[in-house]
Every structure is written in structure tokens, then in C-alpha cells.
C-alpha distance (Angstrom), angle and dihedral (degrees) to the residues before:
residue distance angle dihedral
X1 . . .
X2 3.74 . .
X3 3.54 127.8 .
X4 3.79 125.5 -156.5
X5 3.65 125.1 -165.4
X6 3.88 125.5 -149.4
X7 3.58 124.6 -175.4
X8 3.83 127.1 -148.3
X9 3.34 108.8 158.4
X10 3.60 114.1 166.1
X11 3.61 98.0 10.1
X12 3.70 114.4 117.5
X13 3.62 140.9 -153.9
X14 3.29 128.8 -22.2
X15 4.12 91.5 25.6
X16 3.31 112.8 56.6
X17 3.96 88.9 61.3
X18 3.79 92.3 33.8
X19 4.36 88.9 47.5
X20 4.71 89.4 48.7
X21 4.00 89.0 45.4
X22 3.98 89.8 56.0
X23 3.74 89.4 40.9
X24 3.93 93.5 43.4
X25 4.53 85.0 54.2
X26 3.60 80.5 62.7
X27 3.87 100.0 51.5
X28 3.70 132.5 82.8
X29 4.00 121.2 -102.7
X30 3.63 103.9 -82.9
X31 3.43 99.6 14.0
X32 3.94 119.9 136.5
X33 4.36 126.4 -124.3
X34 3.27 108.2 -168.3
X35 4.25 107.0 -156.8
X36 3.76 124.1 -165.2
X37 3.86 114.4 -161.4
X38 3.66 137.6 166.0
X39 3.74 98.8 -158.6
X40 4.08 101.4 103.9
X41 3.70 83.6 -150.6
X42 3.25 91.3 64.4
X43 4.04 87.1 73.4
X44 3.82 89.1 69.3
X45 3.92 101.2 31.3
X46 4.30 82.7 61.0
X47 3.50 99.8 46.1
X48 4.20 90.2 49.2
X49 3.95 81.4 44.5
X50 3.73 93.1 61.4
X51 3.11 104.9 39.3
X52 4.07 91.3 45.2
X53 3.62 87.8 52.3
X54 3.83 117.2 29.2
X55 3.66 91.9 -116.2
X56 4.14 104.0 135.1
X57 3.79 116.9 -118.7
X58 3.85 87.9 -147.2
X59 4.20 94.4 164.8
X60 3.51 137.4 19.4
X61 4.23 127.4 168.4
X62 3.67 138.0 158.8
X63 3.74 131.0 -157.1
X64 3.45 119.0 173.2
X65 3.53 102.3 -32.1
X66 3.12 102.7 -38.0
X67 4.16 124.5 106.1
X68 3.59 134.0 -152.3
X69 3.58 127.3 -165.9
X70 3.69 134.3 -167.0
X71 3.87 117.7 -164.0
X72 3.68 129.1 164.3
X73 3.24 124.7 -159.0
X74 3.36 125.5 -109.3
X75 3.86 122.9 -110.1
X76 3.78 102.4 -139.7
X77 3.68 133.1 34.1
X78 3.46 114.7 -100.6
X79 3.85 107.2 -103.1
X80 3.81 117.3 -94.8
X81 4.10 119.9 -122.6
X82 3.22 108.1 -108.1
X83 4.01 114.8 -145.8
């Protein structure tokens, strides 16, 4: 399985979420991106990004200051409303 890493150190919020969705268009189904970020609000802004988008939060850690995120993308596109 592949494993990309994208680094966004000292960004903060909206573009460290906004910066792994346009690198997870570019990955595989089921590959991983693995994001480090120091913005703490990051923590929340990824876990409302997977669930909003059916990406898989597989990872997350935090040592002093510093936060890592493992998401893998998901394998189907999330279903479209129908009206």
C-alpha cells in the first residue's frame, strides 16, 4: 500500500485540510497521506474531514506540538444525493 507524506507545518486552519484533500485527488483508492501539522486545530478540522468525506482517519499522534495524521483514502466515491 503506498504511503504519501505531506508536510504543513506551520500552516493553520483552513489549509492544512484544504492542502491533504488536493493531495488525496491525486492518490489511489486506498492509498495512505500521512500529514504532519502544528495547528492544534487541525486535530478537529481532520476528524470533521473524514467523517464529511469518507476518507478514513486511520492514525493520529501528537508529540510536542507536532501532529501526525494517517488517512486513507477511501475506495468509492461517496454516493451523490439524488433529487
Amino acid at each position: 500500500m503506498s504511503e504519501t507524506l505531506l508536510d504543513v507545518q506551520g500552516l493553520t486552519c483552513p489549509l492544512p485540510v484544504l492542502k491533504a484533500n488536493k493531495a488525496l485527488r491525486s492518490l489511489a483508492p486506498g492509498a495512505r497521506l500521512v500529514v504532519l501539522a502544528t495547528d492544534p486545530a487541525s486535530v478537529k478540522d481532520f476528524r470533521a474531514y473524514a467523517a464529511e468525506t469518507g476518507h478514513a482517519l486511520v492514525g493520529f499522534s501528537e508529540e510536542k506540538g507536532l501532529f501526525r495524521f494517517t488517512l486513507r483514502k477511501r475506495e468509492d466515491p461517496p454516493a451523490q444525493d439524488e433529487a
